[in-house]
BAMARLO-570071 format. One line per 5 residues: number of its first residue (from 0); for each residue x, y, z of C-alpha. Coordinates in Angstrom, 2 decimals, padded with zeros to 5 digits. Example, Ala and Ser with C-alpha at 12.3 -4.5 7.8 and 13.67 -1.06 7.14 Angstrom:
<rs>
0 = 012.30:-004.50:007.80 ~ 013.67:-001.06:007.14
</rs>
This chain:
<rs>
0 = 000.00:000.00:000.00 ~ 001.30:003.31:-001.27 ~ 000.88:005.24:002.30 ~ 000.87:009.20:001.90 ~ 004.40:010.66:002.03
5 = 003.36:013.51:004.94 ~ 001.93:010.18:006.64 ~ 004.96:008.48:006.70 ~ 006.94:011.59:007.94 ~ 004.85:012.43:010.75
10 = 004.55:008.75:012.35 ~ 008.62:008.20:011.74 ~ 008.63:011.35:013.98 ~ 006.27:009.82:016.10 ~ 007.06:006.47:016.16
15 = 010.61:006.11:016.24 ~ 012.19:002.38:016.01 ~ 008.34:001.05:015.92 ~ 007.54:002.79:012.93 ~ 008.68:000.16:010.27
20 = 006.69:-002.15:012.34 ~ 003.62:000.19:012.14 ~ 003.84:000.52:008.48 ~ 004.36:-003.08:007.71 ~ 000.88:-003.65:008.70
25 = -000.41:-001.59:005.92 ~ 001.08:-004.40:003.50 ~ -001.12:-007.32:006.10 ~ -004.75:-008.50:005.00 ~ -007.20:-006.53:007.28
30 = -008.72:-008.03:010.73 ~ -012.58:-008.83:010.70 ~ -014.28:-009.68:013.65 ~ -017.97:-009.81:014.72 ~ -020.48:-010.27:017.55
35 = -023.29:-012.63:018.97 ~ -026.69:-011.35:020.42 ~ -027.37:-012.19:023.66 ~ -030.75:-011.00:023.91 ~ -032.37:-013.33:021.54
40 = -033.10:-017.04:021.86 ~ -032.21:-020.17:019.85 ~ -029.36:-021.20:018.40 ~ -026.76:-019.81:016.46 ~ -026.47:-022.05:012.71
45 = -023.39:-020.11:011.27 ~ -020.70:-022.55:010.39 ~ -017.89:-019.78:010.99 ~ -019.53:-019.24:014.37 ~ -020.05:-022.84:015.79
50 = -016.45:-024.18:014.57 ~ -014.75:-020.58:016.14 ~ -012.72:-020.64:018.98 ~ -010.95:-017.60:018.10 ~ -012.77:-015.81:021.00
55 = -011.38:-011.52:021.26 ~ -009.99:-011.40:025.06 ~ -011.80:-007.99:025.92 ~ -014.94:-008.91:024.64 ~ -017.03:-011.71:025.81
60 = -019.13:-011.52:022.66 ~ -016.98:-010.59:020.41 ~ -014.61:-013.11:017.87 ~ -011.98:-012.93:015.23 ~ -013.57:-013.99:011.34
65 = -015.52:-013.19:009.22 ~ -019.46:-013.84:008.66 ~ -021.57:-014.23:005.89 ~ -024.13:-011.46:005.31 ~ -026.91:-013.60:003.70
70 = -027.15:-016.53:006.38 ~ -030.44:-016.97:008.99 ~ -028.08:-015.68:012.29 ~ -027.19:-012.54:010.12 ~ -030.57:-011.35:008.45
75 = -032.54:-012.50:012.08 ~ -029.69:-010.46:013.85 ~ -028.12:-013.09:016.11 ~ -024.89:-011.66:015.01 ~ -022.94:-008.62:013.85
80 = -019.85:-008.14:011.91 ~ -017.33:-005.78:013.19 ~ -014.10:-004.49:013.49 ~ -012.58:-006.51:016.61 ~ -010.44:-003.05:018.00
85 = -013.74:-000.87:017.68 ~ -015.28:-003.49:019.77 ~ -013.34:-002.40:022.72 ~ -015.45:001.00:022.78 ~ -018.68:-000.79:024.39
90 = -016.60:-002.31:026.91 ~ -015.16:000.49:028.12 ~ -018.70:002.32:028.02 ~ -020.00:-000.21:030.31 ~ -023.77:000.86:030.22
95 = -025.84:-000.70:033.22 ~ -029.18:-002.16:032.66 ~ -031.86:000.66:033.41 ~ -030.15:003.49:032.57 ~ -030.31:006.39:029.80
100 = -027.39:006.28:027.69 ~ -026.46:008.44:024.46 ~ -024.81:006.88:021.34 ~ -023.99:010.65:019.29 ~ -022.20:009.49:016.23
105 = -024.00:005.92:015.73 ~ -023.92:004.93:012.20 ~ -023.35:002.02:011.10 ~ -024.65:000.73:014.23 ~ -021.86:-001.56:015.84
110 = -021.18:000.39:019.04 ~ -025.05:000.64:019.65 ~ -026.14:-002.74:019.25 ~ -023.28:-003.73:021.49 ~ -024.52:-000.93:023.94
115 = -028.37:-002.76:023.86 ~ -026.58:-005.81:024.72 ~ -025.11:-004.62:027.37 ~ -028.00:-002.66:028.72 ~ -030.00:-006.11:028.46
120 = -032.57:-004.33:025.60 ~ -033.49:-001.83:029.05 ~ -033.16:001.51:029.64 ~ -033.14:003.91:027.06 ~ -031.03:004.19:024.26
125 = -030.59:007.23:022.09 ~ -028.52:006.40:018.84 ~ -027.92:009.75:016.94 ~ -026.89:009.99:013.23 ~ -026.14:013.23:011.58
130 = -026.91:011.93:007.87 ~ -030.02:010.81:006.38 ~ -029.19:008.10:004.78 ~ -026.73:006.43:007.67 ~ -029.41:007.16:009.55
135 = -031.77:004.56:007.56 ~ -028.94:001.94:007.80 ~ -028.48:002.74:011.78 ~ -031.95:002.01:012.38 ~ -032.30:-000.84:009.85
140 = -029.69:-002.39:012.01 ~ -030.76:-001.21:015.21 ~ -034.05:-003.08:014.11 ~ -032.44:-006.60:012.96 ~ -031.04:-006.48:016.52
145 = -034.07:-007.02:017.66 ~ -033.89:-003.48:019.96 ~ -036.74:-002.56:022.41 ~ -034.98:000.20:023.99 ~ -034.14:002.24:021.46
150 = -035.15:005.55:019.33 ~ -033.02:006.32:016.30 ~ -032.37:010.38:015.83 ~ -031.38:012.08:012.39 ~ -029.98:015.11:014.20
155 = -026.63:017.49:014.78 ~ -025.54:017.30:017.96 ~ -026.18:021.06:018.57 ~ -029.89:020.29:017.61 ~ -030.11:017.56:019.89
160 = -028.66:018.93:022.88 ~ -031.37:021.28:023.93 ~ -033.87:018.80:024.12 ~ -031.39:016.70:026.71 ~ -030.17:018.87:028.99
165 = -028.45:017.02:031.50 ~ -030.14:013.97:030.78 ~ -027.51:010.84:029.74 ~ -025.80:008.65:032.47 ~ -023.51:007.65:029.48
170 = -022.31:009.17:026.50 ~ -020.60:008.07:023.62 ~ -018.54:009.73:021.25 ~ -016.72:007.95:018.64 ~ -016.51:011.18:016.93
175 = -015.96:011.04:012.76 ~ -012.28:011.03:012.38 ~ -009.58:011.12:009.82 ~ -009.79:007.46:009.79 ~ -005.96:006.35:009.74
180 = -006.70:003.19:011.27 ~ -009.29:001.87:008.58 ~ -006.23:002.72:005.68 ~ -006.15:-000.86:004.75 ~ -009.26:-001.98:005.04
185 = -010.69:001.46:002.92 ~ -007.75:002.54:000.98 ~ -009.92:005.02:-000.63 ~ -009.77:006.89:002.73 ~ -006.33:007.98:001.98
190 = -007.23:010.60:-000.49 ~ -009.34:012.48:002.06 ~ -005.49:012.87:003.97 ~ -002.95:015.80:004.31 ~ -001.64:017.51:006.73
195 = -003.94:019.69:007.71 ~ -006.74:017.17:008.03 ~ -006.38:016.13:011.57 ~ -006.26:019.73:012.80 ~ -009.91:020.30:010.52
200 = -011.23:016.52:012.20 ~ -010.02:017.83:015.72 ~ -012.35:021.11:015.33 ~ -015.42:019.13:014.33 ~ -014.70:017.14:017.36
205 = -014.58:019.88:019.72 ~ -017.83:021.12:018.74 ~ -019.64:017.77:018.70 ~ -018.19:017.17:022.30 ~ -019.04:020.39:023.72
210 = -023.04:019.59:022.54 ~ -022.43:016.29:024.02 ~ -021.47:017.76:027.85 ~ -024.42:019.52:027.58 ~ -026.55:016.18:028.01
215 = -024.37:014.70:030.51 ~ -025.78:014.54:034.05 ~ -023.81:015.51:036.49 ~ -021.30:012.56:037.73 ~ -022.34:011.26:034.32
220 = -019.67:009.45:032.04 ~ -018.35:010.19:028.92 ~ -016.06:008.27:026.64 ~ -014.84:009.30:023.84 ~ -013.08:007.25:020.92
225 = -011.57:007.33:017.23 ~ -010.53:004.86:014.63 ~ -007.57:007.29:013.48 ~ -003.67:007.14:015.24 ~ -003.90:011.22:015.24
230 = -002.67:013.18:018.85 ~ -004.08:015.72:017.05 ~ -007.45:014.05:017.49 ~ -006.76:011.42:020.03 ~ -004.39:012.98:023.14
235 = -004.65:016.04:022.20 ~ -008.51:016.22:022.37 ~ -008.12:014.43:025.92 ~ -006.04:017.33:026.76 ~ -008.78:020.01:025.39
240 = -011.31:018.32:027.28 ~ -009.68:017.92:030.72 ~ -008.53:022.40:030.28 ~ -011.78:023.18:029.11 ~ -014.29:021.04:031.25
245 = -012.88:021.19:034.82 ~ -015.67:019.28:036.05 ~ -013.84:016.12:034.11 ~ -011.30:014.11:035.03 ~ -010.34:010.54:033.61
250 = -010.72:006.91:034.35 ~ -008.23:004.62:034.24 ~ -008.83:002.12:031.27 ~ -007.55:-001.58:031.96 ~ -005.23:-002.41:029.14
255 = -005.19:-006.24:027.93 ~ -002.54:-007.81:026.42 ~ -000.96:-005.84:023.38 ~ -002.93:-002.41:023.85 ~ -000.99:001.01:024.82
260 = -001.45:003.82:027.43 ~ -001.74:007.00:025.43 ~ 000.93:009.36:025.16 ~ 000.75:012.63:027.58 ~ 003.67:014.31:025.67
265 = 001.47:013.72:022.56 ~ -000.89:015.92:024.53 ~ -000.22:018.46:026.46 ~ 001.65:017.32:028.97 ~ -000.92:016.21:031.53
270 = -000.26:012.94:032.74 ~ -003.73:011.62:033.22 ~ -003.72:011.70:030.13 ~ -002.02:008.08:030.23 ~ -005.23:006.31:031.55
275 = -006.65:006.29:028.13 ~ -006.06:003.67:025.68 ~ -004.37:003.02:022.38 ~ -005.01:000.19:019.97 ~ -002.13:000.18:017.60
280 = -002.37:-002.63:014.68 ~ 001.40:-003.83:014.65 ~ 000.38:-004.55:018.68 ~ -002.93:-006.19:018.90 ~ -005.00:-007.49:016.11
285 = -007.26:-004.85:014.75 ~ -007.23:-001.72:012.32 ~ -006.62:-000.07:015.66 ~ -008.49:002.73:017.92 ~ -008.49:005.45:020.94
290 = -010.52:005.28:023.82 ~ -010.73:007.82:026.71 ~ -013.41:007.58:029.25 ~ -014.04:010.41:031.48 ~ -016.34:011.33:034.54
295 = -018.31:014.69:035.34 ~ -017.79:015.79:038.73 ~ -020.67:017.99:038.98 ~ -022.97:017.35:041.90 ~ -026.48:017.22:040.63
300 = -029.11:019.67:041.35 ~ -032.73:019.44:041.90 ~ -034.70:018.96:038.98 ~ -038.12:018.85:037.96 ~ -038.24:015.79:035.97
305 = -041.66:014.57:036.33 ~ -042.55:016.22:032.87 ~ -044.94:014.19:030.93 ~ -044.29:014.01:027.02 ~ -047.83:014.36:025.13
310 = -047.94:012.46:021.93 ~ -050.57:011.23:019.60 ~ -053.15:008.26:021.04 ~ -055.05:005.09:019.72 ~ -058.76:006.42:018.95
315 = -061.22:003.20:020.75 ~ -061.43:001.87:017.07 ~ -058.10:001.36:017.05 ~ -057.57:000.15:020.45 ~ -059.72:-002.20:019.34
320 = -057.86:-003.39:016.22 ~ -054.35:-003.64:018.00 ~ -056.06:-005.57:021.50 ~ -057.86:-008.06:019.05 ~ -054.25:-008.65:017.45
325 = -052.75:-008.94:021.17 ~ -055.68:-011.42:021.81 ~ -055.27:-013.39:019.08 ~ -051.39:-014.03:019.11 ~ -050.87:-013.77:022.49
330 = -047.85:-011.56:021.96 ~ -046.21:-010.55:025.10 ~ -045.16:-006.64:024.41 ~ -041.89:-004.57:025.89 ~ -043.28:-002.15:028.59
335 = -043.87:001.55:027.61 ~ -045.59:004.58:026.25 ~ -047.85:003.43:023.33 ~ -048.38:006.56:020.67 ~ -048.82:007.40:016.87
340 = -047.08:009.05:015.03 ~ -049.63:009.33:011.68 ~ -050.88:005.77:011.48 ~ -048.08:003.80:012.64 ~ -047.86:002.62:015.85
345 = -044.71:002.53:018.68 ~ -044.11:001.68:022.18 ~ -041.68:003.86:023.72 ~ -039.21:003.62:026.51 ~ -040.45:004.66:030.08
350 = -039.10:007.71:030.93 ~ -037.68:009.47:027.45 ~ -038.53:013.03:027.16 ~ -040.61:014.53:024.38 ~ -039.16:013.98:020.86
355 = -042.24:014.88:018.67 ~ -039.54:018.03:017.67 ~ -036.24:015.86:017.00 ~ -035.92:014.08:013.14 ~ -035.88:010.63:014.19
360 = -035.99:007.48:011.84 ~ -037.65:005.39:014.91 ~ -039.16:007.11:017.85 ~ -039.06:003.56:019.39 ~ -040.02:000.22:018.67
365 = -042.46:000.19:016.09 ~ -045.17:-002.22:016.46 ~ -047.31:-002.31:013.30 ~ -049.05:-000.20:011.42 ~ -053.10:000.80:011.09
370 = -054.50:000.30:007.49 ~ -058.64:000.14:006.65 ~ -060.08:-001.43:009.68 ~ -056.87:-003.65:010.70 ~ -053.53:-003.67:012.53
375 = -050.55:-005.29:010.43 ~ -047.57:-006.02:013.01 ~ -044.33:-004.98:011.71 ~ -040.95:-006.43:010.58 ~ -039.25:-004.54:013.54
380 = -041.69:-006.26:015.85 ~ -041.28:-009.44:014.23 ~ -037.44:-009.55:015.11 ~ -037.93:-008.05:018.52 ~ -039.81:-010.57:019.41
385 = -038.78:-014.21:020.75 ~ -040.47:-017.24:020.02 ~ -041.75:-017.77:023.50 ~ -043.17:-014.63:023.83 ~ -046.08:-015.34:020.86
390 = -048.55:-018.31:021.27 ~ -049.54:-018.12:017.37 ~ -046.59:-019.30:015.58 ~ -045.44:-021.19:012.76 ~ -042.45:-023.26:012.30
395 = -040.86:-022.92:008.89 ~ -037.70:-025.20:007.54 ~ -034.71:-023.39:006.22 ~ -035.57:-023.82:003.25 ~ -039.03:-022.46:003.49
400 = -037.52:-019.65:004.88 ~ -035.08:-018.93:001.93 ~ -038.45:-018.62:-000.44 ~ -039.77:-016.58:001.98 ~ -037.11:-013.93:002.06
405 = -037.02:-013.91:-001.55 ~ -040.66:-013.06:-001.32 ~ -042.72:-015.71:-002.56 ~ -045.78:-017.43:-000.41 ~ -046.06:-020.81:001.61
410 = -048.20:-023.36:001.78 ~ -048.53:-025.00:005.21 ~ -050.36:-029.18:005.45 ~ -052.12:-028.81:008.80 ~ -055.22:-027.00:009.09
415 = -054.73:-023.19:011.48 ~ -057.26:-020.77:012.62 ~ -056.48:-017.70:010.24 ~ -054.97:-014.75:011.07 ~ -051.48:-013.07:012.28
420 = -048.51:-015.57:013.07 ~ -044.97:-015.41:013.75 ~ -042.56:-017.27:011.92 ~ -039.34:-019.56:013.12 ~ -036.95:-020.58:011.62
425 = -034.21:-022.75:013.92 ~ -035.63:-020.85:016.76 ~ -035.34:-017.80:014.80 ~ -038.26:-015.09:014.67 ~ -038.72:-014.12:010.95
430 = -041.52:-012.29:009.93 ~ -045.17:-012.01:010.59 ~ -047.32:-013.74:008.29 ~ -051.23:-014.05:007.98 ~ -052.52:-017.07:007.50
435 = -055.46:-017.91:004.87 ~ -056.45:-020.96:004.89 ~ -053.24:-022.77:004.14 ~ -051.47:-020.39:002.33 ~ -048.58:-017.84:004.70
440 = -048.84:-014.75:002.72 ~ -046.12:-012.61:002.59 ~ -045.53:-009.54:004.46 ~ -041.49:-009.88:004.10 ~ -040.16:-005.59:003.84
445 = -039.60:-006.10:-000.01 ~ -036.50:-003.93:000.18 ~ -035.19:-006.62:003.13 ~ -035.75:-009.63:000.53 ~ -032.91:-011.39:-001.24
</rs>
């Protein structure tokens, strides 16, 4: 790989003697990695998966390999694919079951579903994307995860933050980057490069981390990573943060085998600098990464925070249609706030404040949909849901479920009530189907079918 010149200047300055090492890993195949959901039931079928024992160390979930995008464990979202040093970023988040955590910079959606897993689907989790159309593919994978605690945002971060004030136990910034470390697996990346570009990155990330302090509570935490080798970015920014926000200071982050203290003489000088965390590739197997975790020392004060968001309601007609549909499965829902936005119905997470004026892609988990005198479940609810929490259900074969996914109908021997059922596949939710007379039409999202 033909690495920029100024590149190679500045990490021979850098570097010293490890340099050579450093570059040689441009020249190495890149390191794939991915996850397992732990929230959902039945069995994982991937080959890759069951004959891996190439486990990461810092991430109980988390493997070395690579995945296929078009098997059952994929599409059902039973697993992930990502990069195994990015992985370390959820660790060091740590989100607790219960509480409200902020994901600012979300897209593609690794760091968020591995947030919901940790979280065990509860809480609430906010997973903000600046662009449109990451946006779509955040919550498209927020909803294979099979997510129940979490609204999708389309917003800037200086949008956002008035309508959070002081709101997140945990925030995450893996801020957009100059994005040395993904060089070799997205060579095209290198064009974007020169000199200056770190320095342009760095004030981007000052501004989306100031919005972000705004919507930490105090004693909150904040971590704050980067895919790029940058001090200008990395240290550096760990240094702005710790002058600027006196109310910070940082957490020690426990290096495994093969990671690196940062660099305080990178920085500024400071030397708590050294509790965050470096991920270089010619040390540890990955593309590499930066993580610094910090906590606000700010002593909370009272707050009125018994505010009740007002959103759109079921009229009794359609009550009516969605408790007949609850009757008829038997579908156990997640606990929440049930509202409309237009005709499509959501159940939100306890305790999130008003977003009816935040762009959002999915103000929570969206439950179906009202059409002319019916409810029709939806594909989100259909892979949030696990097989024992239905009663009308369907068992389909792997192969049925291949036609299915390409769209076509099935034909069932045994003789069903009509109506709304779930299908599995290897333990697998699918889709919703509705059943007439033997024939499972198909309600598969035709941009979802392969």
């Amino acid at each position: 790989m033909e690495l920029p010149i100024g590149f190679i200047e500045k990490y021979k300055k850098l570097l010293g003697q490890e340099a050579d090492g450093f570059f040689a890993t441009f020249n190495e195949p890149s390191i794939s990695g991915y996850r397992v959901n732990t929230i959902k039931t039945g069995k994982l079928t991937t080959k890759e998966y069951l004959e891996n024992q190439n486990r990461i160390d810092y991430c109980d979930t988390g493997f070395y390999g690579q995945i296929n995008g078009k098997t059952l464990d994929h599409i059902t979202g039973y697993i992930y694919s990502q990069e195994p040093s990015a992985m370390y970023v959820g660790e060091v988040v740590d989100p607790q079951p219960g509480e409200k955590i902020l994901d600012l910079c979300a897209s593609p959606g690794g760091k968020s579903t591995h947030l919901i897993n940790k979280m065990n689907n509860t809480g609430i989790l906010v997973s903000n994307e600046i662009f449109s159309k990451r946006a779509a593919v955040l919550s498209e994978n927020v909803e294979r995860w099979g997510a129940t605690n979490t609204i999708v945002t389309n917003e800037s971060p200086d949008r956002l933050a008035p309508h959070f004030q002081k709101y997140f136990d945990r925030i995450l910034v893996d801020a957009p980057c100059s994005g040395e470390g993904m060089f070799r697996k997205e060579p095209a990346g290198m064009q974007y490069w020169n000199e200056d570009y770190s320095n342009e990155c760095a004030n981007r990330q000052q501004k989306i981390l100031a919005s972000a302090l705004e919507m930490l509570r105090p004693g909150g935490t904040l971590v704050y990573s980067t895919c790029t080798f940058a001090p200008e970015e990395d240290e550096q920014i760990a240094a702005w943060l710790l002058s600027e926000y006196p109310m910070l200071s940082m957490v020690p982050i426990k290096n495994y085998d093969g990671m690196d203290s940062a660099n305080p003489d990178w920085g500024d000088g400071n030397p708590e600098i050294k509790n965050a965390v470096r991920l270089f590739p010619h040390h540890i197997k990955g593309e590499g990464h930066f993580v610094a975790k910090f906590v606000s020392n700010e002593v909370e004060e009272n707050q009125d925070k018994n505010k009740t968001p007002k959103y759109d309601q079921m009229d009794k007609a359609e009550t009516k249609l969605f408790n007949d549909f609850i009757f008829e499965t038997g579908l156990q829902i997640p606990e929440g706030t049930l509202v409309k936005f237009g005709d499509n119905l959501y159940v939100l997470p306890i305790g999130l404040n008003s977003i009816n004026k935040i762009k959002f892609m999915r103000p929570g988990l969206h439950l179906g949909i009202f059409k002319k005198n019916r409810f029709e479940p939806s594909h989100s609810l259909a892979l949030a849901t696990n097989s024992e929490q239905i009663n009308h259900k369907i068992i389909i074969s792997l192969d049925q479920w291949k036609h299915y996914i390409h769209g076509e109908t099935l034909m069932i021997d045994e003789l069903k009530d009509k109506g709304w059922y779930l299908l599995v596949c290897e333990g697998h939710s699918v889709s919703f189907s509705k059943l007439v007379g033997k024939t499972l039409k198909n309600f598969y999202p035709k941009g979802l079918r392969i």
